[in-house]
C-alpha positions, -999 to +999 in steps of 0.1 A: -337+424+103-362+399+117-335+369+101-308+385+117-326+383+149-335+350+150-298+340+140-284+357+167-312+343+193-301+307+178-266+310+179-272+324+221-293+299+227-268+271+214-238+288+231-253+289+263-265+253+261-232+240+250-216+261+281-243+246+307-238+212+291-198+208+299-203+229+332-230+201+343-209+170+328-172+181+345-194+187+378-209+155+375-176+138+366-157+156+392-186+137+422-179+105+406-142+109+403-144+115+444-171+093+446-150+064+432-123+071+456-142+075+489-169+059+494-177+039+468-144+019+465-146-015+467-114-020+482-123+009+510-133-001+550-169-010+550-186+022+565-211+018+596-239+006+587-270+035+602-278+003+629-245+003+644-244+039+651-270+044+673-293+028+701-308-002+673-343+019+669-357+037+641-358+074+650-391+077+649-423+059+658-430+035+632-460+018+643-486+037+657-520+025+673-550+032+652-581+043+671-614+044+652-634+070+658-671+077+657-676+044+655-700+028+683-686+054+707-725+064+712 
């Protein structure tokens, strides 16, 4: 009983694996499939670069001023 068990378990376990690996691989080929004919074709207008779109600054603060503190403020 205990052998029939386990051979069941196994033979789940490998069906479901098998049936997650072809569902992850034709999702995976289906990105790249678009992928190749979007944006990633060669022969394709460049796209806008993230500097072109907007005013030419980061969107965020990049360099802030450091202020020590504690120190000598006695």
């Amino acid at each position: 009983m205990l052998l029939l068990s386990a051979l069941g378990l196994l033979a789940s376990g490998v069906a479901v694996t098998t049936a997650l690996e072809k569902s992850l691989t034709s999702r995976i080929d289906h990105q790249l499939h678009t992928a190749a004919l979007g944006w990633a074709d060669p022969r394709s207008e460049p796209q806008p670069r993230p500097a072109q779109l907007g005013s030419g600054r980061p969107p965020t603060r990049v360099g802030r001023r450091a202020q020590a503190v504690g120190f000598g403020d006695r």
